[in-house]
C-alpha positions in Angstrom: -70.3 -136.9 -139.1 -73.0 -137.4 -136.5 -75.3 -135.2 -134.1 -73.7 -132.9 -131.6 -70.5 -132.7 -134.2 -69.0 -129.0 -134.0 -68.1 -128.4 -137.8 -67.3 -125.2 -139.6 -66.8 -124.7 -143.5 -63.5 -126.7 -144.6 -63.1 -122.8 -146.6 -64.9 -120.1 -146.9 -67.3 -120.4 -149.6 -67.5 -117.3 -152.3 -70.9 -116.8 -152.0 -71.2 -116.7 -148.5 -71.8 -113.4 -146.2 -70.4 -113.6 -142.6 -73.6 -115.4 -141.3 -72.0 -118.7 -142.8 -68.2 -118.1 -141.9 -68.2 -119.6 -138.1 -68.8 -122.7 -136.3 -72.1 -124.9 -136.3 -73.5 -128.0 -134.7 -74.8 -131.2 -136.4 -78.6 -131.3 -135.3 -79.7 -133.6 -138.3 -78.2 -136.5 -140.8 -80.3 -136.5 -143.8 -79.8 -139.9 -145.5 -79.3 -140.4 -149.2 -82.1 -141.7 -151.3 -82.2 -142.6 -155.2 -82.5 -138.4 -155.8 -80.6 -136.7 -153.4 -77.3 -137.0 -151.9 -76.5 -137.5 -147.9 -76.6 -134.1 -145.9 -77.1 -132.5 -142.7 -78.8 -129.7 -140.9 -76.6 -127.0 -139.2 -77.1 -125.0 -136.6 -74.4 -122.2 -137.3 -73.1 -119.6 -134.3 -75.3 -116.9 -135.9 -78.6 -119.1 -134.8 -79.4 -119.9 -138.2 -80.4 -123.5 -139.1 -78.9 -124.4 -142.9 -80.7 -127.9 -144.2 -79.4 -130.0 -146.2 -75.7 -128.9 -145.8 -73.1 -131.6 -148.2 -71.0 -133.1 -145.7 -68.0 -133.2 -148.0 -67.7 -129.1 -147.6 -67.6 -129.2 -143.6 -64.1 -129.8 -141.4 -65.1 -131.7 -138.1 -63.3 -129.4 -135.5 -65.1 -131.2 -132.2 -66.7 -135.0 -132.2 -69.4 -135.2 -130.0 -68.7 -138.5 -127.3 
């Protein structure tokens, strides 16, 4: 995953409301350090910016070039 990546949840999470269910664009990649795991800030349809988003719960529907 990389910035400008459309991405959208690879299911709908439980605890989600409909803000969350919807595409998003990669704005950030958050590197891992010795605490926290790799993430990366979405910007979803509903103009809300997420942070720290695990990448292993978004689907890739459109790579950026």
């Amino acid at each position: 995953m990389k910035v400008g990546d459309m991405v959208k949840y690879e299911t709908d999470p439980a605890w989600s409301d409909q803000a969350y269910i919807g595409t998003g664009l990669i704005v950030a990649v958050l590197p891992a350090d010795h605490i926290i795991a790799a993430a990366v800030s979405v910007l979803w349809a509903s103009n809300e910016l997420v942070e720290r988003v695990p990448p292993r719960i978004l689907e890739v529907i459109n790579e950026s070039r």
